[in-house]
Backbone as CSV, one residue per row, in Angstrom:
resi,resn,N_x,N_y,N_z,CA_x,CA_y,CA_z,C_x,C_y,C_z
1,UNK,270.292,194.595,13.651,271.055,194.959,12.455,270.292,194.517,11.206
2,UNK,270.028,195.466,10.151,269.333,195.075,9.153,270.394,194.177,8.119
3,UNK,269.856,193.181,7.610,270.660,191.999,6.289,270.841,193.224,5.328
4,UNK,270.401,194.067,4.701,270.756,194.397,3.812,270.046,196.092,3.316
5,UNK,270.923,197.032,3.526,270.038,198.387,3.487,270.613,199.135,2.284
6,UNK,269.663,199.144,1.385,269.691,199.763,-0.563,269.107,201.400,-0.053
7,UNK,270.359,201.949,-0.871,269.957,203.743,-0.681,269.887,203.719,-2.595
8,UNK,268.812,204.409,-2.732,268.659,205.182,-4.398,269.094,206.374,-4.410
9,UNK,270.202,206.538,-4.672,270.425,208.186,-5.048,271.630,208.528,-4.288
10,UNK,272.974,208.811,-4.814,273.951,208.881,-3.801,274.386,210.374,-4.039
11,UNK,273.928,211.518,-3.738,274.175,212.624,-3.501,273.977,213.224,-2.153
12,UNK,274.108,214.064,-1.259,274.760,214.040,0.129,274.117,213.221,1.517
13,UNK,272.989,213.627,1.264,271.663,212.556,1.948,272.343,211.134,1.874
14,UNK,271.671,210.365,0.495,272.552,209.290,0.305,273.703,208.642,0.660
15,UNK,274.506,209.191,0.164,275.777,208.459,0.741,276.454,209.503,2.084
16,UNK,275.644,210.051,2.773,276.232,210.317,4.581,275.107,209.244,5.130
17,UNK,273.393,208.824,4.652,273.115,207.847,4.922,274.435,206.215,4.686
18,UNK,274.648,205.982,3.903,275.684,205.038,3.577,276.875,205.071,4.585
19,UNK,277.469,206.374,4.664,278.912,206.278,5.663,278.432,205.906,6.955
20,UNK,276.917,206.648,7.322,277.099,206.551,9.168,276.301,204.891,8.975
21,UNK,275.750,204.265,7.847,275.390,203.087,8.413,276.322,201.980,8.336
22,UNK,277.526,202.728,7.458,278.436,201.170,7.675,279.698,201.294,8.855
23,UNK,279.445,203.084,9.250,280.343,203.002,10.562,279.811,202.888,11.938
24,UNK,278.181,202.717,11.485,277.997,202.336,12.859,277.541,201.304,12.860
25,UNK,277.521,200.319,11.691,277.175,198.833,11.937,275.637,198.644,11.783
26,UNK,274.826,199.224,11.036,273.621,199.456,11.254,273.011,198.204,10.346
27,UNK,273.585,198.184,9.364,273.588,197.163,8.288,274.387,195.776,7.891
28,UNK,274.669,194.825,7.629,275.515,193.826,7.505,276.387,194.410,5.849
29,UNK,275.016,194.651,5.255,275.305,195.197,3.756,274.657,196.363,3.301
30,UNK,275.555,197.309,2.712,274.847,198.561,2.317,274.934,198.537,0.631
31,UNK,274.139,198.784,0.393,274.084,198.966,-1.374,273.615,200.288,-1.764
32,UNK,274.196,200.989,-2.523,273.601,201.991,-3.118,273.525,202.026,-4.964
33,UNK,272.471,202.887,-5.206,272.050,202.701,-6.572,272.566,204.527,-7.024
34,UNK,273.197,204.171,-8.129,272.954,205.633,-8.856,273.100,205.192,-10.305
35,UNK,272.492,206.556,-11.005,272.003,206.370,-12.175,273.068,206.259,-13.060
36,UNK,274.455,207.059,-12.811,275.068,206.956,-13.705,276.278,205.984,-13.320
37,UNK,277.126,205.122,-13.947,277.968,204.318,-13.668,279.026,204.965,-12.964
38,UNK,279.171,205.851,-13.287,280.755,207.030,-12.733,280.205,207.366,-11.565
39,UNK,278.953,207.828,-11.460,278.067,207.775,-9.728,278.668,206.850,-8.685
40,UNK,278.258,205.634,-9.524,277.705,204.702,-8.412,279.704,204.354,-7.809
41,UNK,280.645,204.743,-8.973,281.900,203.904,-8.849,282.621,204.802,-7.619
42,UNK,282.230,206.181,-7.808,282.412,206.888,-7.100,282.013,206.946,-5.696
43,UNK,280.604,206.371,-5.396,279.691,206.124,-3.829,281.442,205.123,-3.336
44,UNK,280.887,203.961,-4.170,281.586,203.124,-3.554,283.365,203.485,-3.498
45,UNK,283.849,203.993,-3.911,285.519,204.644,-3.434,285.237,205.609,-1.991
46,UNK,284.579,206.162,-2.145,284.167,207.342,-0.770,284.008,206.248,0.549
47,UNK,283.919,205.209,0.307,283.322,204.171,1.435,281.908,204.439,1.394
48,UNK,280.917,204.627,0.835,279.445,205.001,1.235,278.668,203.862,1.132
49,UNK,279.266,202.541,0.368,278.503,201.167,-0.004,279.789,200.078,-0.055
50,UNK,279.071,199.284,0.227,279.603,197.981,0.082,279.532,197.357,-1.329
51,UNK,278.410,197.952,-2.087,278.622,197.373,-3.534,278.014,198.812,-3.964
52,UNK,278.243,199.152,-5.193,277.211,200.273,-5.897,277.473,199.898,-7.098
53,UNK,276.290,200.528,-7.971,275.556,199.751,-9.302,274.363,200.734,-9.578
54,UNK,274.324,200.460,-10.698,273.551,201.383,-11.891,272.004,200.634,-12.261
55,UNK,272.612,199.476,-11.319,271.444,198.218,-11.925,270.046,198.426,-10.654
56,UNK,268.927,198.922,-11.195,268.125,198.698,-10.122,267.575,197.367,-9.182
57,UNK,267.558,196.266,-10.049,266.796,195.040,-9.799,268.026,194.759,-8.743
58,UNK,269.772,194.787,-9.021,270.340,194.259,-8.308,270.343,194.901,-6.726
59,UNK,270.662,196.228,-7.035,270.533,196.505,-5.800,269.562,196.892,-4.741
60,UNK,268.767,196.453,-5.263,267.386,196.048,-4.412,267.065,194.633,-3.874
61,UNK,267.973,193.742,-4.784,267.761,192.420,-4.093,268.040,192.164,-3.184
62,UNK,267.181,191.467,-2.163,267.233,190.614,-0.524,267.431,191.718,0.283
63,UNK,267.088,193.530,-0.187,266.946,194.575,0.282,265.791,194.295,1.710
64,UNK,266.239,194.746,2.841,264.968,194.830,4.143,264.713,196.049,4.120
65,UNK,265.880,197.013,4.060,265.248,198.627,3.572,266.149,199.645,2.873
66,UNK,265.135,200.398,1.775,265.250,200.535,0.776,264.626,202.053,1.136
67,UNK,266.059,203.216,1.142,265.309,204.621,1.615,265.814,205.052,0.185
68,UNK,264.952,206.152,-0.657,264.702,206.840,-1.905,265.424,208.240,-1.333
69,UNK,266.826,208.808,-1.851,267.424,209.713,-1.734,267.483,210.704,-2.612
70,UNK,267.073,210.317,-3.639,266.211,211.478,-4.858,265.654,212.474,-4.642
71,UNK,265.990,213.310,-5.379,264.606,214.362,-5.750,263.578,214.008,-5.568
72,UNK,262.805,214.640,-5.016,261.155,214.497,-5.123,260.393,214.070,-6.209
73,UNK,260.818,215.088,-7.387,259.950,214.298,-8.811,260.308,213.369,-9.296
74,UNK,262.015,212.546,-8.674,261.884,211.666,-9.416,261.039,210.357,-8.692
75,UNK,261.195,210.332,-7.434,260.876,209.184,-6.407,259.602,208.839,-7.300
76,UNK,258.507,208.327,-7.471,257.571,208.179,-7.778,257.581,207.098,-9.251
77,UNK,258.861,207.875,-10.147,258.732,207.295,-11.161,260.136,205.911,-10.962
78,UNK,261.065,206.188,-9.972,261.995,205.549,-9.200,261.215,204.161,-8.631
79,UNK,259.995,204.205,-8.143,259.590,203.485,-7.079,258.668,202.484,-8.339
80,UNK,257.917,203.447,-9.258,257.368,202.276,-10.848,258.067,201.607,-11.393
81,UNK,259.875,201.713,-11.342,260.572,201.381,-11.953,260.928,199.842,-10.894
82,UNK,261.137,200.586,-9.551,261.922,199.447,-8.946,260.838,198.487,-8.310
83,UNK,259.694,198.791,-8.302,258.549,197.664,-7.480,258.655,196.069,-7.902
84,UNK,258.916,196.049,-9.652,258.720,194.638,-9.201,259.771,194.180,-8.827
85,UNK,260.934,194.273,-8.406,262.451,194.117,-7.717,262.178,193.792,-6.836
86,UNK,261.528,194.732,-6.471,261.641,194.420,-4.135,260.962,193.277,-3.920
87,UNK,262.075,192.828,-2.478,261.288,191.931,-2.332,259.733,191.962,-1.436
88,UNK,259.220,190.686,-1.216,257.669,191.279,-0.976,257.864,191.491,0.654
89,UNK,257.221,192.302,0.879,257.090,192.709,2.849,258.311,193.631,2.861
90,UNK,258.967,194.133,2.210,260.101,194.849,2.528,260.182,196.457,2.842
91,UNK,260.523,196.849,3.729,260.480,198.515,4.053,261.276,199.605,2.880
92,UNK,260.118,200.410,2.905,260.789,201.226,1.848,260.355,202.847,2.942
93,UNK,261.659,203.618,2.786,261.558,204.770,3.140,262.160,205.913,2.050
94,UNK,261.779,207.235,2.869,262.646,208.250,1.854,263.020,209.325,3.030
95,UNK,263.603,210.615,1.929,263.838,211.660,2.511,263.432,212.814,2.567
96,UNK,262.393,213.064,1.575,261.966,213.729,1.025,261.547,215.094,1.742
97,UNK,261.681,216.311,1.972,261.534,217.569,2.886,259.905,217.778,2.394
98,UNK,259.027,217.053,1.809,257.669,217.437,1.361,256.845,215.853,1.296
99,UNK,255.640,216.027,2.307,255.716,214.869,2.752,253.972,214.205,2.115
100,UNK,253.303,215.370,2.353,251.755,214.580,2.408,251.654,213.969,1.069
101,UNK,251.964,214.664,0.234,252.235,213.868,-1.411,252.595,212.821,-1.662
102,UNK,254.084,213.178,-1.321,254.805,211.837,-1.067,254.043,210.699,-0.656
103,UNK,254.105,210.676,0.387,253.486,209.623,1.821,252.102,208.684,0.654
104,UNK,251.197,209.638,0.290,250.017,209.083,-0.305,250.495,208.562,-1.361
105,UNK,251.150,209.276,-2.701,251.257,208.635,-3.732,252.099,207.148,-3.433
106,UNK,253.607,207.090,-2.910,254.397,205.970,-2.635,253.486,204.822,-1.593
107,UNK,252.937,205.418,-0.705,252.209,203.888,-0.255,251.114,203.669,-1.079
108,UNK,250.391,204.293,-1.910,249.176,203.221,-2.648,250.806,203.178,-3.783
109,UNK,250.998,203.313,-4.383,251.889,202.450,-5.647,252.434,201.477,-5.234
110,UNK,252.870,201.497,-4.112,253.738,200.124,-3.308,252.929,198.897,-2.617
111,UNK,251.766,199.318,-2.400,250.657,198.826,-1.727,250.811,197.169,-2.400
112,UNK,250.523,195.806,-1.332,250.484,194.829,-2.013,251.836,194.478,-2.387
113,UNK,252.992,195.035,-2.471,254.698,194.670,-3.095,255.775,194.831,-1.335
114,UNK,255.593,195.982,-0.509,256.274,196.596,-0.276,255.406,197.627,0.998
115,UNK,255.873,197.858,2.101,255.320,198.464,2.899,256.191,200.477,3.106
116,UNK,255.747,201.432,2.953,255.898,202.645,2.960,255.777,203.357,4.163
117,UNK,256.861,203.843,4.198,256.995,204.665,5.503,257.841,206.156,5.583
118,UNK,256.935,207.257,5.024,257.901,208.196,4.543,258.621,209.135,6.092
119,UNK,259.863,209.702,5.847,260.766,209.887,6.503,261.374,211.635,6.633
120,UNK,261.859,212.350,7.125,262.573,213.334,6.410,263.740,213.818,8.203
121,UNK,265.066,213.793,7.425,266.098,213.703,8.087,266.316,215.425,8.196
122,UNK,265.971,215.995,9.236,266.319,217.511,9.030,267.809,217.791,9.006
123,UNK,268.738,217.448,8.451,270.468,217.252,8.399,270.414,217.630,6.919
124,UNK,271.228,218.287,6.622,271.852,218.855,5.388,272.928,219.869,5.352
125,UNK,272.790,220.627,4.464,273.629,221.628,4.262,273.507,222.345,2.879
126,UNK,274.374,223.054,2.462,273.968,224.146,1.329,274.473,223.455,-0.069
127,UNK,275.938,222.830,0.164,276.427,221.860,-0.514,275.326,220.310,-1.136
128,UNK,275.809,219.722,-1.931,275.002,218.948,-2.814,276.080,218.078,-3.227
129,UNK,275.713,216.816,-3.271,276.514,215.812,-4.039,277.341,214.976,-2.891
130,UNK,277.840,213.821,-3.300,278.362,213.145,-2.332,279.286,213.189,-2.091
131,UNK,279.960,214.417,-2.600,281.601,215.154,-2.199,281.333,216.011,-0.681
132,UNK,280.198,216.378,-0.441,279.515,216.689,0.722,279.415,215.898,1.539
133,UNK,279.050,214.507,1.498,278.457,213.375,2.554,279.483,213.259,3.800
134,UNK,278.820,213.128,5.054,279.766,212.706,5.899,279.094,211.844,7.457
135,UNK,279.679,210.972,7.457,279.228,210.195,8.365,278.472,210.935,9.525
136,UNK,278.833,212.182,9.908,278.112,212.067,10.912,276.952,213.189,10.937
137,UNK,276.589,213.730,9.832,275.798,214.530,9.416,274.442,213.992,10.230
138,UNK,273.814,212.631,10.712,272.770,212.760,11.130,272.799,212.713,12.984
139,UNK,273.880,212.902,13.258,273.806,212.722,14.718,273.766,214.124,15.315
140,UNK,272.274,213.473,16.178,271.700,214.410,16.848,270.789,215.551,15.917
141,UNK,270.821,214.937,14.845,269.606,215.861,14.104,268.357,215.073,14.666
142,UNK,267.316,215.883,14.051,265.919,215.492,14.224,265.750,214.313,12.953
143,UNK,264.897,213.439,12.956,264.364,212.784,11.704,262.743,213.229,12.056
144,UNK,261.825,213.495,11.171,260.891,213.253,11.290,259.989,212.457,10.452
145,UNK,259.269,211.144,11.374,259.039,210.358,10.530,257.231,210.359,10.629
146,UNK,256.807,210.036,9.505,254.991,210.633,8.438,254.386,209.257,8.715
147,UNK,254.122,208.927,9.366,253.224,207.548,9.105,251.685,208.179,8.516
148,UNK,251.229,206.994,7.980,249.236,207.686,8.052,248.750,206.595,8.568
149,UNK,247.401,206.867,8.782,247.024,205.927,9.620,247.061,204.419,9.285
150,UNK,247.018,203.968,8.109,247.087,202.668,7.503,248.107,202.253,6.943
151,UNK,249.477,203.343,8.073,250.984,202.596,7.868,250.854,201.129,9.091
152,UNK,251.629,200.255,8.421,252.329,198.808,8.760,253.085,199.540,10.066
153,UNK,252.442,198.724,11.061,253.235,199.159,12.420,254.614,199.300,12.591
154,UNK,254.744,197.460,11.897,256.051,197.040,11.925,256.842,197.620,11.656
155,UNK,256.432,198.060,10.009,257.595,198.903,9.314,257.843,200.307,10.115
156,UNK,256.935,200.693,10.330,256.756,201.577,11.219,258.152,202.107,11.729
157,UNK,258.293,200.349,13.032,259.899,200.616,13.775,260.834,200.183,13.486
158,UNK,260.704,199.586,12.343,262.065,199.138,11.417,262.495,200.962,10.655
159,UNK,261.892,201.875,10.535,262.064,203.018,9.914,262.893,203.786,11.128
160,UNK,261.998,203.591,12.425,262.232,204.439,13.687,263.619,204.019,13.603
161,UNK,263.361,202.936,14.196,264.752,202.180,14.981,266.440,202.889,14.172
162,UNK,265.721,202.608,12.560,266.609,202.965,11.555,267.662,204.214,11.960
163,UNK,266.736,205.238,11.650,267.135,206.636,12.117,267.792,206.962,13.527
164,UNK,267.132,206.150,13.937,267.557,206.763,15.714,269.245,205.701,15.574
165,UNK,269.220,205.047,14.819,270.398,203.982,14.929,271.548,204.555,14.329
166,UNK,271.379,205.748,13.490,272.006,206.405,12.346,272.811,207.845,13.348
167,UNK,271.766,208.134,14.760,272.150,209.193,15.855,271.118,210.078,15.832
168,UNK,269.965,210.261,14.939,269.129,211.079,15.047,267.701,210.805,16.026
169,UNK,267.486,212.333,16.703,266.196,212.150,17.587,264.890,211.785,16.319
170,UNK,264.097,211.084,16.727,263.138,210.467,15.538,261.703,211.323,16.472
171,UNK,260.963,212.083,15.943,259.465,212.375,16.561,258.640,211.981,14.949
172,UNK,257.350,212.075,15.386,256.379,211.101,14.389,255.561,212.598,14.080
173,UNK,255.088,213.014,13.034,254.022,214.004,12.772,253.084,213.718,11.657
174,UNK,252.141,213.523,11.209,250.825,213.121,10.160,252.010,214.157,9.275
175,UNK,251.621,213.159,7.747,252.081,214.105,6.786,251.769,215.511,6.479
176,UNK,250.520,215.805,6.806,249.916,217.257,6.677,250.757,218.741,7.704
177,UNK,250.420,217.584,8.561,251.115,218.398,9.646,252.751,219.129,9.742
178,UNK,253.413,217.668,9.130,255.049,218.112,9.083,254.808,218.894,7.879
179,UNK,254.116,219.021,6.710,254.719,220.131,5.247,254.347,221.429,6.181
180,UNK,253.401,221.705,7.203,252.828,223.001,7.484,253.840,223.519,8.700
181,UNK,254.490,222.690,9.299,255.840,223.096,10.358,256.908,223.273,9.626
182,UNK,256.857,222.219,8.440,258.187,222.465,7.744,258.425,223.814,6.547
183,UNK,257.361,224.305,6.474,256.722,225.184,5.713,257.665,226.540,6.286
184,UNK,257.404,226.624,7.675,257.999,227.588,8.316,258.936,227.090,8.750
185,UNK,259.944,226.361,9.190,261.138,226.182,10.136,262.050,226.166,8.812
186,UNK,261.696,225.587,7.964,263.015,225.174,6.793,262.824,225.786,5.356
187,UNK,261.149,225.607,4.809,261.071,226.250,3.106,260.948,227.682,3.567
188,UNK,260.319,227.955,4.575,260.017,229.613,4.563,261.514,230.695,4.902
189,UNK,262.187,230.129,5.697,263.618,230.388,5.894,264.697,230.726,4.553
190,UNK,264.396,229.829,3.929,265.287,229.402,2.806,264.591,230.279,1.638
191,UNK,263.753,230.664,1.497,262.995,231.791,0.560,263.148,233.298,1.375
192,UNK,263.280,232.939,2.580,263.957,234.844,3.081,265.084,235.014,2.737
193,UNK,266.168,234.021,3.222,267.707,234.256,2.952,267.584,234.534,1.496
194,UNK,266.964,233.828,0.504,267.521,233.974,-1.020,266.606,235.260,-1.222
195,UNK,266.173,235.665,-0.857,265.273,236.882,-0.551,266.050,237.909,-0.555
196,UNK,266.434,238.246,0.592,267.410,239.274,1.419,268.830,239.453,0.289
197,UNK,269.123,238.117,0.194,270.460,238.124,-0.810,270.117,238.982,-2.294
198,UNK,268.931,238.817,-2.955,268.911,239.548,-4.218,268.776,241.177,-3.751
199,UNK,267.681,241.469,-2.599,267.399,242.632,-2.475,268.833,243.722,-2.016
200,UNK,269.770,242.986,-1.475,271.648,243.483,-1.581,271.603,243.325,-2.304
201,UNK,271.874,242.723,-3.199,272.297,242.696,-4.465,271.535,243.140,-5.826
202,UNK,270.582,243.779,-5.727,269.811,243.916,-6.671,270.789,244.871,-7.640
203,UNK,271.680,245.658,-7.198,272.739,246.671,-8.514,273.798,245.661,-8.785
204,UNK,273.851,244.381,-8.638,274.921,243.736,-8.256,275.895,243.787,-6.887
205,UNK,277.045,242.928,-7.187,277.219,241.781,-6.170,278.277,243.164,-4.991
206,UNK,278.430,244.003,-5.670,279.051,245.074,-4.948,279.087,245.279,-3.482
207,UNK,278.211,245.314,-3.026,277.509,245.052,-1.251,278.434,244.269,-0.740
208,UNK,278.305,242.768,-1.197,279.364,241.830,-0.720,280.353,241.958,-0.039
209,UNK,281.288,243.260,-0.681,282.609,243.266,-0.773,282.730,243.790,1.352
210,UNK,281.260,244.118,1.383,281.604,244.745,3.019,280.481,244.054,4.038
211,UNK,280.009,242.574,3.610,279.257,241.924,4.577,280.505,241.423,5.677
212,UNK,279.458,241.161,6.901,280.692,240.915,7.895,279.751,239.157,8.030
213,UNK,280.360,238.407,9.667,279.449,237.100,9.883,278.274,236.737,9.576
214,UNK,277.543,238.153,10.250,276.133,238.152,10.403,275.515,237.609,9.626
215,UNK,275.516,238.601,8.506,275.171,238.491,6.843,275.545,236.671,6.191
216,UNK,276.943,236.486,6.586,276.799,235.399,6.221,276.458,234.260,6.671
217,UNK,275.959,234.254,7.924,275.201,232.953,8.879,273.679,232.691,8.113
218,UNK,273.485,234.292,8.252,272.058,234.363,7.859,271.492,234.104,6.504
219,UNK,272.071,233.954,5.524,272.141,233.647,4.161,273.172,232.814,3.790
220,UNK,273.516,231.494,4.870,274.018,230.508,4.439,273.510,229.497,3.687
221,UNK,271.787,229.494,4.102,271.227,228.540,3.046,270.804,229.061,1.945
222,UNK,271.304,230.314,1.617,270.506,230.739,-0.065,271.616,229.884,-1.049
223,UNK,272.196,229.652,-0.182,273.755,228.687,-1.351,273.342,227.844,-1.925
224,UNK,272.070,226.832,-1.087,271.759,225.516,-1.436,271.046,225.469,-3.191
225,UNK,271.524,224.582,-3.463,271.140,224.130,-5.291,269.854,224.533,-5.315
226,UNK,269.454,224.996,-6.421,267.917,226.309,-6.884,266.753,225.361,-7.412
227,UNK,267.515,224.417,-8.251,267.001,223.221,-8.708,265.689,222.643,-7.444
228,UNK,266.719,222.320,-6.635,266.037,221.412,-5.523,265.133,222.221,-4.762
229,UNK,265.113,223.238,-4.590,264.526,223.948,-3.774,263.248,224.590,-4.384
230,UNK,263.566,225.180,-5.671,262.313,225.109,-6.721,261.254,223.812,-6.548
231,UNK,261.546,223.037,-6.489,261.201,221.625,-6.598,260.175,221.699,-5.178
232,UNK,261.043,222.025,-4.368,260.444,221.668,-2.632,259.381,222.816,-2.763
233,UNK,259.742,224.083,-2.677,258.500,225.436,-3.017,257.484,224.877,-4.091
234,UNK,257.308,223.995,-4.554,256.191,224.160,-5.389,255.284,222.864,-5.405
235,UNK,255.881,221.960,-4.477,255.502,220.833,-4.177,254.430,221.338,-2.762
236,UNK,255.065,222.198,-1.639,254.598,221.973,-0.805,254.070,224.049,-0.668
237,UNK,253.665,224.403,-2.089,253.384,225.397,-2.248,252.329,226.175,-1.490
238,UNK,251.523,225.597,-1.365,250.220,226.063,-0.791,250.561,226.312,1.249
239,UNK,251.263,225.398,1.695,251.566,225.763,2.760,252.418,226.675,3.221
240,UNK,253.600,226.938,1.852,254.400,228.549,1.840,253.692,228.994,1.952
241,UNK,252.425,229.059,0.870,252.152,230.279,0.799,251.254,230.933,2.122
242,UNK,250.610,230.277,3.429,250.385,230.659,4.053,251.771,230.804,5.072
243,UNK,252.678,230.818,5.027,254.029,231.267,6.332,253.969,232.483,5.495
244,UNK,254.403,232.696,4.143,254.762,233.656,3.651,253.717,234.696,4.027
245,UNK,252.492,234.761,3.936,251.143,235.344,4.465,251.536,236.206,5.598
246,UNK,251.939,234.844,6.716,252.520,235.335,7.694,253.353,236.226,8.017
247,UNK,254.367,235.840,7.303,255.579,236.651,7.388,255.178,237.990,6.734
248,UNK,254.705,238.590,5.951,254.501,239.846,5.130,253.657,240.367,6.297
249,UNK,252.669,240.123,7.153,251.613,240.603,7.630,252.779,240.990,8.909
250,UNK,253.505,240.069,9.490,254.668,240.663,10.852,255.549,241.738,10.181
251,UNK,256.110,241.822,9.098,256.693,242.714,8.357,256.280,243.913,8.344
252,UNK,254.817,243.789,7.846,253.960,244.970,8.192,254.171,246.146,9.369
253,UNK,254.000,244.813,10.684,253.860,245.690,11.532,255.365,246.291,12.196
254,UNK,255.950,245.471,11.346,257.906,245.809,11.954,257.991,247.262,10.676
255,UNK,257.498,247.555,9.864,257.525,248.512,8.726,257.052,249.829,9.782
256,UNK,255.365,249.667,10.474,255.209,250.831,10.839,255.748,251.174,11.945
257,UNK,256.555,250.078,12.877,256.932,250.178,14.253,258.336,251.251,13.399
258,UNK,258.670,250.875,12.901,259.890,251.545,12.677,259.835,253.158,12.130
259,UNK,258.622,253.261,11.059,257.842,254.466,10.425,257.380,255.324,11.632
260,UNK,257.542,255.080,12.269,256.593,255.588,13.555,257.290,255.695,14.890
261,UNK,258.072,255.451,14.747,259.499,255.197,15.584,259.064,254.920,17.273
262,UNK,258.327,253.690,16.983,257.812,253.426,17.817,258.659,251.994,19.130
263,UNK,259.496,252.849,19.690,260.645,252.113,20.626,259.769,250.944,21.118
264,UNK,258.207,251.251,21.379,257.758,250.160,22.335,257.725,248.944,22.004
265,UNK,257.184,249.132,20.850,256.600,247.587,19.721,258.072,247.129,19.178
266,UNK,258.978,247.748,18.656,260.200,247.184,18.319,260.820,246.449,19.577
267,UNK,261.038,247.026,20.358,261.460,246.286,21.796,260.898,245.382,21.943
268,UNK,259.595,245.115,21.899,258.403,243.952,22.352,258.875,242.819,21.423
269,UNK,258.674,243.580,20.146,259.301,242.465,18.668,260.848,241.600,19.175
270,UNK,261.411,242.590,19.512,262.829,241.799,19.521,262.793,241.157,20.736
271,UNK,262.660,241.769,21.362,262.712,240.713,22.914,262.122,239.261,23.032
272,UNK,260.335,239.273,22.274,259.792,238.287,22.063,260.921,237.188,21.204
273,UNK,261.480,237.614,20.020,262.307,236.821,18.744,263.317,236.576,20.065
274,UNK,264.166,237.375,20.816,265.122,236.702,21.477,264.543,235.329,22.385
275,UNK,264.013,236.160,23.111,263.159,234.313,23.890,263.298,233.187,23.589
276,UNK,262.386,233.194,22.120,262.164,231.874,21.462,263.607,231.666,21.018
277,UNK,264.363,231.956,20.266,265.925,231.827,20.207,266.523,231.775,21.458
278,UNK,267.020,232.079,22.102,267.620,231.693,22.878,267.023,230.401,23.736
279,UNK,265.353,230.047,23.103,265.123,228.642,23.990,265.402,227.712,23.297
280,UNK,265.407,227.684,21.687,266.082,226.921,20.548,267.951,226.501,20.752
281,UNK,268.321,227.834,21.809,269.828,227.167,22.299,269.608,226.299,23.477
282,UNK,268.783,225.787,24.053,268.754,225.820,25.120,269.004,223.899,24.610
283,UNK,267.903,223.960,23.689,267.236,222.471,23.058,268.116,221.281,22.303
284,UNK,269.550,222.288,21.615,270.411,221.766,20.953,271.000,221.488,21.752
């Protein structure tokens, strides 16, 4: 059980980190930080902390780990702010869906204060804010956690242990590696749905009025806040832009299979897509 686990940022990440660690005992003490006072008063009524505060220095004190639930652009200037706070040897993680950046910039800034171990909890939803959070949002998700090679072992399984303690399966991937999987399983996904949604809608919202499930399973994540997702596409841009590559070039050939009314290759197409889906049910 960790003495004392400080979350920065209590919007849904945040404080469903906060609920499942004080209902499953993960922590003795949970603290969370938000920026604005009405934030933080709010974490703490939801049950998400044991104390919450606006104050960085405080709630970082006698912190063992300290995960960054922020935005991406802000973490960086979050972590200049709170370094000389922490205490020294102490684990710092995040959540961040964009990792090789991350990973490099936060362990040399922390380097010497604070040991870095970046993180990313594949659990979310389309919703935002900690009116969203819920305890059990990470069970049985994936975490995937970024070490580089000149991560602190230790911290290492104080990060693992963390996650897997929270209900999530934890696998390890080099930062490079997870933006270029995550590129396709989660940013490239999330740029088709909001995709698909304008191209219905391009005369306006009219279409709507006669989508059935389908439509809306499949463009459940174009809901998610534009803000954040702008943010994630342009951070981990260069590796869209090769899925997207991808994806236009299979498009291609689903354009002439169809131009050409070619039963064989469409069959081949779909049958192949069923496979792999139906082995993705197999896994959950």
């Amino acid at each position: 059980m960790l003495s004392k686990l400080s979350i920065l940022g209590p919007g849904l990440l945040g404080g469903s980190i906060g609920l499942a660690a004080r209902h499953r005992k993960v922590a003795k003490r949970v603290a969370i930080w938000a920026r604005r006072p009405e934030a933080a008063d709010q974490a703490y009524q939801l049950g998400a902390a044991d104390e919450a505060t606006n104050d960085l220095a405080k709630v970082v004190a006698d912190a063992e780990l300290v995960v960054l639930a922020t935005p991406l652009g802000v973490m960086r200037t979050l972590v200049d702010q709170v370094r000389p706070s922490l205490p020294d040897g102490c684990v710092v993680t995040d959540v961040g869906s964009v990792k090789y950046p991350i990973v490099n910039e936060l362990s040399d800034a922390l380097r010497g204060k604070a040991r870095f171990v970046g993180s990313h909890p594949m659990a979310g939803s389309e919703q935002s804010g900690i009116e969203a959070a819920r305890r059990d949002l990470f069970e049985n998700a994936v975490c995937i956690v970024t070490p580089r090679e000149d991560t602190d072992k230790a911290a290492l399984e104080v990060v693992y242990d963390f996650w897997k303690a929270l209900g999530c399966s934890v696998k390890t991937l080099a930062p490079l590696e997870h933006d270029e999987i995550v590129a396709r399983i989660s940013h490239l996904p999330h740029l088709v749905a909001a995709a698909v949604v304008n191209v219905v809608c391009n005369d306006g919202a009219h279409p709507l009025n006669f989508v059935g499930p389908g439509f809306k399973d499949f463009t459940r994540i174009a809901g998610g806040p534009f803000e954040m997702w702008t943010e994630i596409c342009l951070e981990n841009r260069k590796e869209i832009g090769r899925a997207l590559d991808t994806l236009i070039e299979e498009l291609g050939k689903v354009r002439a299979a169809v131009e050409n009314s070619d039963a064989v290759e469409l069959r081949t197409m779909l049958k192949r897509a069923k496979h792999f889906r139906d082995e993705l049910r197999f896994r959950t």
